[in-house]
Rosetta silent file (secondary structure, phi, psi, omega in degrees, C-alpha in Angstrom):
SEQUENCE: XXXXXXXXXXXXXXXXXXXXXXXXXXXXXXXXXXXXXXXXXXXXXXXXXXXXXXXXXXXXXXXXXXXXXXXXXXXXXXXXXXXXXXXXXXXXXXXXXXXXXXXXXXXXXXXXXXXXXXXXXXXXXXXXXXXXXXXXXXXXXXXXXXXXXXXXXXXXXXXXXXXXXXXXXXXXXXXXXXXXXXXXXXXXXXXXXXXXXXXXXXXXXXXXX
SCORE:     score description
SCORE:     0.000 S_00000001
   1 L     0.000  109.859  175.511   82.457  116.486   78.582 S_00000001
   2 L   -75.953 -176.193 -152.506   83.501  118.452   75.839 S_00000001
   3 H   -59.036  -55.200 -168.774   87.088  120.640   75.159 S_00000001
   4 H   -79.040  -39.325  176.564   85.538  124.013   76.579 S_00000001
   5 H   -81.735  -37.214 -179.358   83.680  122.528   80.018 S_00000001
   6 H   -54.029  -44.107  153.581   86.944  120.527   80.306 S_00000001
   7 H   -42.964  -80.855 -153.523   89.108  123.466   80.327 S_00000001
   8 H   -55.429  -26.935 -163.664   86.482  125.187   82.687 S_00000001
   9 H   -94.534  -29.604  174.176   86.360  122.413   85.191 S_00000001
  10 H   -74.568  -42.455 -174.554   89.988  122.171   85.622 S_00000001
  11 L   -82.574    1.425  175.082   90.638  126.104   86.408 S_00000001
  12 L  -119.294  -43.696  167.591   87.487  126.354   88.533 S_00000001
  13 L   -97.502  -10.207  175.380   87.466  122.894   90.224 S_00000001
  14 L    57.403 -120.519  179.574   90.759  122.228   89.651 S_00000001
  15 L  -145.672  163.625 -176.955   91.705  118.072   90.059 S_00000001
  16 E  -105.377  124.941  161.703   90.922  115.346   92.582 S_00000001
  17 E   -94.172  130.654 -176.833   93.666  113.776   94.066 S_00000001
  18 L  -108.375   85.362  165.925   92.540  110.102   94.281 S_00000001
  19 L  -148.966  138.623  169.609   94.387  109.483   97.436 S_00000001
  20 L  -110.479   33.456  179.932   93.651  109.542  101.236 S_00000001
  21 L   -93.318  100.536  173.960   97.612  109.046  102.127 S_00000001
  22 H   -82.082   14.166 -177.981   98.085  112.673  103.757 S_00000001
  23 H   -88.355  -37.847  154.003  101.620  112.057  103.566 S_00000001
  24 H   -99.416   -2.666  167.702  101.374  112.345   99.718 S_00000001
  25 H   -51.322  -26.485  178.838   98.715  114.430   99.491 S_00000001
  26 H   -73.042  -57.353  166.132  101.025  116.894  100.987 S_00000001
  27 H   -55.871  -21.472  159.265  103.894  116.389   98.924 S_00000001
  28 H  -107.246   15.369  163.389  101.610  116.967   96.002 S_00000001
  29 H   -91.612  -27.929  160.145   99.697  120.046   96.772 S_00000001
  30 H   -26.968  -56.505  172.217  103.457  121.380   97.171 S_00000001
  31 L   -71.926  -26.486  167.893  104.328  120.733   94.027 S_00000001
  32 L   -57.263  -21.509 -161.320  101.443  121.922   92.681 S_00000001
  33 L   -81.462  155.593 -151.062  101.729  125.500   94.229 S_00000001
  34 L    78.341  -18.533 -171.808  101.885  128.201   91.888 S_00000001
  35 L   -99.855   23.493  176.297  100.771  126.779   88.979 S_00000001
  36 L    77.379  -17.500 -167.360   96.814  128.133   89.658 S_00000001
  37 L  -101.000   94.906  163.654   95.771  124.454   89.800 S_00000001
  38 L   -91.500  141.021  177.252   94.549  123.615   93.659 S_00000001
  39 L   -90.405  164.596 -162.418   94.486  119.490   94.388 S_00000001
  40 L  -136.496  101.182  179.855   91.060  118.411   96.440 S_00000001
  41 L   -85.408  170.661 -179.006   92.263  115.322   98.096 S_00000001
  42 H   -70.549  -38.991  158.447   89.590  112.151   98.791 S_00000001
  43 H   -28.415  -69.463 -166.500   90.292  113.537  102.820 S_00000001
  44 H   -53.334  -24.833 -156.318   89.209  117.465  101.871 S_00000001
  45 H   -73.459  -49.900 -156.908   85.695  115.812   99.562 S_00000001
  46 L   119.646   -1.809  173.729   84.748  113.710  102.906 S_00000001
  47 L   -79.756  120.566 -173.029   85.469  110.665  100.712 S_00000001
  48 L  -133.633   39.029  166.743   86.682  107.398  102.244 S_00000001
  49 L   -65.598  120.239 -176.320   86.086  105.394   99.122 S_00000001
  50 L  -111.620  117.045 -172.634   88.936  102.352   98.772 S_00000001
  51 L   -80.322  121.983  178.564   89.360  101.420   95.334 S_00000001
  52 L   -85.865  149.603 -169.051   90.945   98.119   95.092 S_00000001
  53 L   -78.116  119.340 -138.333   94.058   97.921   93.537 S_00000001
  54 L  -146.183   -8.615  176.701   93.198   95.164   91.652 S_00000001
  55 L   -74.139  173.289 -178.295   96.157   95.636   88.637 S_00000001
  56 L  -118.082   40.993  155.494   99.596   93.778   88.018 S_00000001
  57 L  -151.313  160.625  176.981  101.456   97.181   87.320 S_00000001
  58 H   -58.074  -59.893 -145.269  101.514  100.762   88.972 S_00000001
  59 H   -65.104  -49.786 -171.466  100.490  102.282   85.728 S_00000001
  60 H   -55.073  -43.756  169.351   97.070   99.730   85.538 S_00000001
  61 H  -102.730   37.227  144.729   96.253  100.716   89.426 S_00000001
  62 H  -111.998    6.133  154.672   96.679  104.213   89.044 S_00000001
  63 H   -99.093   -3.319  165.985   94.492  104.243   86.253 S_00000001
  64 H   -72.600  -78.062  170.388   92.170  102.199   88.017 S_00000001
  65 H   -26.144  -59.043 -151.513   92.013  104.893   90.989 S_00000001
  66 H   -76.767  -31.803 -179.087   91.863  107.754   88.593 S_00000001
  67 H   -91.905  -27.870  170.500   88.898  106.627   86.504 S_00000001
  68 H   -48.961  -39.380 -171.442   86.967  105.462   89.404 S_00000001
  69 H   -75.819  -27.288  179.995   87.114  108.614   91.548 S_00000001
  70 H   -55.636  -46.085  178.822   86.448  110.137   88.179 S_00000001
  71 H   -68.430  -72.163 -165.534   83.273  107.932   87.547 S_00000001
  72 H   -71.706  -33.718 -176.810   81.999  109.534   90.582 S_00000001
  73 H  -115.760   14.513  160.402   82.630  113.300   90.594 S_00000001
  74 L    56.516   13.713  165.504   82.403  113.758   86.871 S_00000001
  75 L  -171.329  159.162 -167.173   85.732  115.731   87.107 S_00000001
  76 L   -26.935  145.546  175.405   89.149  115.752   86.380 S_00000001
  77 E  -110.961  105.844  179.884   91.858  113.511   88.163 S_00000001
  78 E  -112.491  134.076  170.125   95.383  112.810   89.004 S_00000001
  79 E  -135.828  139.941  154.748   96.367  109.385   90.727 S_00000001
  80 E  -113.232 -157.712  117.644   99.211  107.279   91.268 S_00000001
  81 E  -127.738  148.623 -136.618  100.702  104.309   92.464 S_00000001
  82 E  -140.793  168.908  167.508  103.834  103.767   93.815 S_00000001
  83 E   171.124 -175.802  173.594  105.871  101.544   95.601 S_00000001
  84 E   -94.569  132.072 -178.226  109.373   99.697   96.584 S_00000001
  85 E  -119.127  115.816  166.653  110.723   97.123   93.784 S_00000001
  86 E  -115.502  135.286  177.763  114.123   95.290   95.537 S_00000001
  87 H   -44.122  -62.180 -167.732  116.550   93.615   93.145 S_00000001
  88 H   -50.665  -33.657  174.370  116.986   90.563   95.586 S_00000001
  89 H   -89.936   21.073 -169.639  113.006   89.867   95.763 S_00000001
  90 L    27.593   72.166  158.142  112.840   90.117   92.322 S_00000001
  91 L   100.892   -4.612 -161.206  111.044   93.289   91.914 S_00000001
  92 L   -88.122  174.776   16.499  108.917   92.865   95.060 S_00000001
  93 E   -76.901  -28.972 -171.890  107.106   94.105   97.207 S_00000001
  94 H    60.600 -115.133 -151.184  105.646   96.048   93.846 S_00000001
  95 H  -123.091   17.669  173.740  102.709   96.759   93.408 S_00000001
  96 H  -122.549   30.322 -166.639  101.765   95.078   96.756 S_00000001
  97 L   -63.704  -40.066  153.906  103.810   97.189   98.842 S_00000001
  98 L   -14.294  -92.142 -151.765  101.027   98.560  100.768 S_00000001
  99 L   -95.915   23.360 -167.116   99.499   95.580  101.875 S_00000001
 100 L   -53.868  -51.644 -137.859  102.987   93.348  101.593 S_00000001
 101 L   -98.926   -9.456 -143.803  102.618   91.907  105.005 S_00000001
 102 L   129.657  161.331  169.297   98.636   91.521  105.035 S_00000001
 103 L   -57.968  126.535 -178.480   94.997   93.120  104.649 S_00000001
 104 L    33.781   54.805  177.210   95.312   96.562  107.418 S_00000001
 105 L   -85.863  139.312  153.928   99.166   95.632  107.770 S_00000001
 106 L   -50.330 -177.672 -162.197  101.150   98.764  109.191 S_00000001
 107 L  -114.687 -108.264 -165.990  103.665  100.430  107.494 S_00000001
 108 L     3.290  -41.453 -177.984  106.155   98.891  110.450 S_00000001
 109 H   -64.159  -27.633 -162.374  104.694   95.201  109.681 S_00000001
 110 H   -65.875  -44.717  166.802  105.788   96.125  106.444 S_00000001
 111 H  -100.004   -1.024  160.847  109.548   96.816  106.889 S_00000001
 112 H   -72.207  -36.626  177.239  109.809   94.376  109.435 S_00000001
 113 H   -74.174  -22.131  167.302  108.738   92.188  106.923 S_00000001
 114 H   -68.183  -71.735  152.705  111.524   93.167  104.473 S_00000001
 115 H    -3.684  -87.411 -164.135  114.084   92.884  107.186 S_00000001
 116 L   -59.043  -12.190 -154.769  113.479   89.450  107.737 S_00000001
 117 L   -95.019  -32.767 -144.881  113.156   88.588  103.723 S_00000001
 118 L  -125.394   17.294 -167.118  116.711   90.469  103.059 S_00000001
 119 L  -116.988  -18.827  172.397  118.614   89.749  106.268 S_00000001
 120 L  -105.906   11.322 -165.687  120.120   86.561  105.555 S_00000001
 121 L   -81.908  103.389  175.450  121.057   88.295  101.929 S_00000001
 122 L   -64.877  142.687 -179.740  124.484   90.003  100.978 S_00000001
 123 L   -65.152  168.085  -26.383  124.611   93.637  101.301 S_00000001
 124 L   -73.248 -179.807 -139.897  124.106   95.851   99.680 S_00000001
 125 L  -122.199   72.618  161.985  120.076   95.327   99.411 S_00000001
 126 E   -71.093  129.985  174.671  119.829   97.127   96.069 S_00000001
 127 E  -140.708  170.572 -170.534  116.083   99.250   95.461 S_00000001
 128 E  -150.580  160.974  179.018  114.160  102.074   94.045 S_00000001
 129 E  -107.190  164.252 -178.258  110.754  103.422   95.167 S_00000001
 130 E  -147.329  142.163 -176.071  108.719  103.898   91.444 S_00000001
 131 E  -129.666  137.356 -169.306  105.663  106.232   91.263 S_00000001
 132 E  -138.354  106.912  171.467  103.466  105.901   87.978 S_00000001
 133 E  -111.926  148.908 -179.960  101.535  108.889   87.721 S_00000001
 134 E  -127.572  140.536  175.479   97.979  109.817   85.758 S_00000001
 135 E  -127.896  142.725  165.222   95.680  112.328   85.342 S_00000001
 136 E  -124.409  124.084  176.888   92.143  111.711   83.614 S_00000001
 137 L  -114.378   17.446 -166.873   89.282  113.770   82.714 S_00000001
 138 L   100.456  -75.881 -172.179   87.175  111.101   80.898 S_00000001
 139 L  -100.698  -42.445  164.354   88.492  111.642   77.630 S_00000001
 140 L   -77.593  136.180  177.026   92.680  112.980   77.905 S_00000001
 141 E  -145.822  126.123  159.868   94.692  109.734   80.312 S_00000001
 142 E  -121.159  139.612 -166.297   98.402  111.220   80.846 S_00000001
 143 E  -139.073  153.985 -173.043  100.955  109.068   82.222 S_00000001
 144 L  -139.910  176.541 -176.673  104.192  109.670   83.792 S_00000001
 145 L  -142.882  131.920  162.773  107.476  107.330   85.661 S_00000001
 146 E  -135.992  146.021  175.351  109.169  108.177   88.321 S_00000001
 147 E  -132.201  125.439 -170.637  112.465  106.575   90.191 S_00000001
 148 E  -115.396  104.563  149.332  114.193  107.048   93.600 S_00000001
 149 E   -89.272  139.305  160.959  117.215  103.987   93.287 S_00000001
 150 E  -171.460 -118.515 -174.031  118.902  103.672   96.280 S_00000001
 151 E  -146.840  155.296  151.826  119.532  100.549   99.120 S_00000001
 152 E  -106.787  130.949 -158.851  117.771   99.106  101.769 S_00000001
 153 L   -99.189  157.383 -175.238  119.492   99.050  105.427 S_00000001
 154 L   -97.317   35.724 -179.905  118.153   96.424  108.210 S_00000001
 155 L  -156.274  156.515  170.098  117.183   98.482  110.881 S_00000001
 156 L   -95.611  114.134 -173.551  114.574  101.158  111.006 S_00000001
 157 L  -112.486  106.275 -168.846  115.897  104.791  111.166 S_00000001
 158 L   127.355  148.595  179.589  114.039  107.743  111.370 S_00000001
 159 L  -133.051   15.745  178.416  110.531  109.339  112.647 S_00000001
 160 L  -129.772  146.549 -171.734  109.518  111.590  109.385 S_00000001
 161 L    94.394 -160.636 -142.162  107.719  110.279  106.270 S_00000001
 162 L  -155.731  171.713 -163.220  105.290  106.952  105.949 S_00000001
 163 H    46.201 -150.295  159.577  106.071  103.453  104.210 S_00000001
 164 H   -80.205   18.766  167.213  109.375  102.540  103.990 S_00000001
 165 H   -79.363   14.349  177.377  111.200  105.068  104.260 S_00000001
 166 H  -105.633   15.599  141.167  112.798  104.569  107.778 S_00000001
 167 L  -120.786    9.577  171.327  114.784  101.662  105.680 S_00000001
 168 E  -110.458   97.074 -131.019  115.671  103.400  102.677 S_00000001
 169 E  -109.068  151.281  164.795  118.377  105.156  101.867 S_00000001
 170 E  -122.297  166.150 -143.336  118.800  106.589   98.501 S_00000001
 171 L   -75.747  155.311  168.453  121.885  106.861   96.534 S_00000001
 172 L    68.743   24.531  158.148  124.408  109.568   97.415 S_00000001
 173 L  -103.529  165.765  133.308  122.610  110.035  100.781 S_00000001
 174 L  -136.556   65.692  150.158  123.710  108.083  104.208 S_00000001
 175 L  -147.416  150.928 -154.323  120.383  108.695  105.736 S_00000001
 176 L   -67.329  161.566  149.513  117.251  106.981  105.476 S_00000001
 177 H   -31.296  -47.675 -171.798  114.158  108.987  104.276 S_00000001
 178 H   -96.295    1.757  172.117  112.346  109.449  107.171 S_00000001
 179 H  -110.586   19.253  163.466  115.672  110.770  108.461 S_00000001
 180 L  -110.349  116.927 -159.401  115.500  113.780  105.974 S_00000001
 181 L   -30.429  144.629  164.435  113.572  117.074  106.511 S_00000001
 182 H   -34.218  -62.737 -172.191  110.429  117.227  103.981 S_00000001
 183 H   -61.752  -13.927 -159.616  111.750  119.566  101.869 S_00000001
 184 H   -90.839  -24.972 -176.416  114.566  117.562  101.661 S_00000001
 185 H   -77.749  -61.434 -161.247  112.824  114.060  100.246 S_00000001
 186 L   -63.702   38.344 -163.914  110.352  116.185   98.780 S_00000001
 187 L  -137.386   50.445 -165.529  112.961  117.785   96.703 S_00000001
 188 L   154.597   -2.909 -155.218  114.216  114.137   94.931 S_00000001
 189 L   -90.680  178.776  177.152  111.358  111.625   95.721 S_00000001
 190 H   -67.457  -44.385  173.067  109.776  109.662   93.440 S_00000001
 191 H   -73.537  -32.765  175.545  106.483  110.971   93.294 S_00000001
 192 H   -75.279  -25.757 -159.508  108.042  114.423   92.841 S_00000001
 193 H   -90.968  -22.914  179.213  110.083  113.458   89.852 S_00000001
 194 H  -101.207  -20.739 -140.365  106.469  111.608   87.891 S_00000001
 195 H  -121.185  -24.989 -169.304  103.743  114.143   89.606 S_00000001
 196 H   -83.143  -70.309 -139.234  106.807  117.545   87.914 S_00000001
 197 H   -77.067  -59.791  164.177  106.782  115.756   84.971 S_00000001
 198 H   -49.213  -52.765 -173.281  102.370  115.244   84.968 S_00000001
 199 H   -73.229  -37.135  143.234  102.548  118.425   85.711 S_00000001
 200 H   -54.715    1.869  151.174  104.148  120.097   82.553 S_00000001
 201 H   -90.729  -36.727 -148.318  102.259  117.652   80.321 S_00000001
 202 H   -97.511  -16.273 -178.836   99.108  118.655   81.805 S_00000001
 203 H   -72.477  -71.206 -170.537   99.890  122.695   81.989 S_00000001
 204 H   -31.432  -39.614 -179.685  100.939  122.093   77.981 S_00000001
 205 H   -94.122   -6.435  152.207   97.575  120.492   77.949 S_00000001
 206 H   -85.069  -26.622  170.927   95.336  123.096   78.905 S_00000001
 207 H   -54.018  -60.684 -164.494   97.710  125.832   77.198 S_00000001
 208 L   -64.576   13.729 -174.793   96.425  123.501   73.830 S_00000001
 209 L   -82.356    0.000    0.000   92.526  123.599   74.868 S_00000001
């Protein structure tokens, strides 16, 4: 795809989100609004393609996502992956935070499973969620880091947001994620602080087309 269809394809088709998590799909058509650039999530196409995550770092499977969905629809991309790294588990769950407890584990098996790992542990349970975002058109790969540090608490708190965030509090909060309005995580999260940062590389990179 050359310079001039690339340009054309982003401002007409705009990008592929390659995620079917509507909890960040949401948080990143948000961020997105205003800048002329609509996201298409794998949900809006009708796609219920699972890539596997098949890297040993965020940045390797969210460039794995991004050129696959890319590989199919021939147009532009942004993908991450993201996840909880705690100091005491030596960086884990990582890049297997998804699927920490098992293959179609809940996001409940999931902090239950943390609980019990960290519970016999001294406080505090220092952690950061990390989001390593990309966008790809086939030829341009942009990459970005994002970090939420904060702690993890041993009880589950909260009924808004997805993963862990009904055990994670981040610093210079003392409430959990899921126990803060949207606007309020999406106004500090992880994914907002790599996806702001993607985004002002990638408006600079259509300003240069």
């Amino acid at each position: 795809m050359n310079v001039s269809m690339r340009k054309r394809v982003i401002n007409n088709m705009n990008l592929i989100f390659a995620s079917q998590n509507k909890g960040k799909t949401k948080e990143i058509k948000s961020l997105f609004n205003g800048t002329g650039i609509e996201i298409y999530s794998l949900s809006d196409l009708g796609n219920d393609i699972d890539v596997p995550e098949t890297g040993e770092t965020f940045e390797e499977n969210a460039f794995i996502k991004a050129k696959a969905i890319y590989d199919i629809y021939d147009v532009p991309v942004i993908a991450d992956d993201s996840g909880l790294a705690i100091e005491q588990l030596d960086g884990r769950p990582g890049v297997y935070s998804a699927r920490y407890s098992g293959e179609n584990c809940t996001y409940e098996d999931n902090n239950k499973k943390v609980i019990s790992e960290l519970e016999n542990l001294p406080e505090p349970h220092l952690a950061k969620f990390i989001s390593h975002a990309v966008f790809y058109d086939g030829t341009k790969k942009i990459d970005c880091v994002g970090e939420l540090p904060g702690k993890i608490i041993l009880d589950i708190r909260g009924t808004e947001g997805f993963g862990y965030d009904p055990i994670f509090i981040p610093d210079g909060f003392d409430k959990t994620i899921s126990e803060l309005t949207f606007e309020e995580k999406n106004n500090m999260s992880h994914r907002k602080i790599s996806f702001t940062q993607l985004k002002e590389k990638l408006l600079e990179y259509l300003n240069s087309l």
